[in-house]
N, C-alpha and C positions, 0 to 999 in steps of 0.2 A: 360645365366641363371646360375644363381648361386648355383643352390639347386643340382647341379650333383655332388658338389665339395666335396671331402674324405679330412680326414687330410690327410697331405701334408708328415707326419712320423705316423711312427707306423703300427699297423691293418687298413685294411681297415672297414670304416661302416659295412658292409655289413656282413662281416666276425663274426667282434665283436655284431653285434647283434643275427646271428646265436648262438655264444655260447652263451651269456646271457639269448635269447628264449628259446633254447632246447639242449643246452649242442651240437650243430651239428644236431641233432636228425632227420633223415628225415621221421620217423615215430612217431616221438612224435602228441600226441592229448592232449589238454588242459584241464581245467577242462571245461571250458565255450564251449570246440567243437575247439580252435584252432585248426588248422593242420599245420605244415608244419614245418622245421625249425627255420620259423619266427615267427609259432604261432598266424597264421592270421585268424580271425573270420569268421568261417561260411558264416554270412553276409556280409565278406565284398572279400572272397577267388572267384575270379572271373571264375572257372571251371578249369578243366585239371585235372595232376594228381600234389596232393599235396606233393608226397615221392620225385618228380623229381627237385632236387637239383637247377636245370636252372629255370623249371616251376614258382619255388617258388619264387625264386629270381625274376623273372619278374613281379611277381604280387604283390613282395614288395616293387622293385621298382616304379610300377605305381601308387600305394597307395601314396606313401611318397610324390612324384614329386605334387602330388597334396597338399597334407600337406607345404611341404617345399615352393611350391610358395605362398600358402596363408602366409604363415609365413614371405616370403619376402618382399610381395606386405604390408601387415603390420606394419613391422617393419625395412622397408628399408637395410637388410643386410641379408647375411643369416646365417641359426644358427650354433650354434656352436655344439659341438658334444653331449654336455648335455643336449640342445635344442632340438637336433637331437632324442634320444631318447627318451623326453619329449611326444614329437612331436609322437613319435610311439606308445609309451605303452599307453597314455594318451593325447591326443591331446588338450582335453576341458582343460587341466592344463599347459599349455606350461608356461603361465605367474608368474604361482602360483601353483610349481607341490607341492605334499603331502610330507611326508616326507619319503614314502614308495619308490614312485615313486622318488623324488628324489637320495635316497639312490641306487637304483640302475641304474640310471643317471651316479652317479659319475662312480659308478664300471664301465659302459660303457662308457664314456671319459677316465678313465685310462686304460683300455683296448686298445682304440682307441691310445692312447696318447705314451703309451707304447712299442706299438708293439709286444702283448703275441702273438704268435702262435695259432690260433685256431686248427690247426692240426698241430700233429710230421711232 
């Protein structure tokens, strides 16, 4: 499966979309109810506690794995880091993200691409 796979340099996914979501934030809450680091929707935040750093991660991992294979099984490859975020913030726009959504695609590929630090 392909959809496990991080750039290969730089931040890892996971990391760069924590800062992008919430600056780190394991108490941030969104406008719409996110919780979590990831800033994962009420409806779709699967239980536990959403401040625990692991918890969170787990539940945005299993989000995505389902994103990312539909994305696979679709388009025969899997995506790329700008996909990748597409893919999180905005899923129904993967093909045709906004230019909102876009814009902060890129900032999340060059994060990823870069290799900023999420933490000192």
């Amino acid at each position: 499966m392909l959809s496990q796979a991080a750039s290969v340099s730089g931040m890892d996914r996971w990391e760069a979309l924590s800062m992008i979501e919430s600056g780190d934030n394991d108490h941030a809450i969104g406008s719409r109810g996110e919780v979590s680091r990831y800033q994962i929707l009420p409806t779709l935040w699967p239980g536990g506690n959403p401040r625990n750093e692991q918890e969170a991660l787990s539940a945005a991992r299993a989000i995505m794995n389902v994103r990312l294979d539909r994305f696979e099984q679709m388009h025969r490859r899997a995506a790329t880091d700008f996909e990748f975020y597409v893919l999180w913030n905005a899923p129904w726009e993967v093909d045709h993200p906004s230019k909102a959504v876009s814009a902060r695609a890129r900032r999340f590929a060059n994060l990823v691409k870069a290799g900023v630090a999420a933490k000192p």
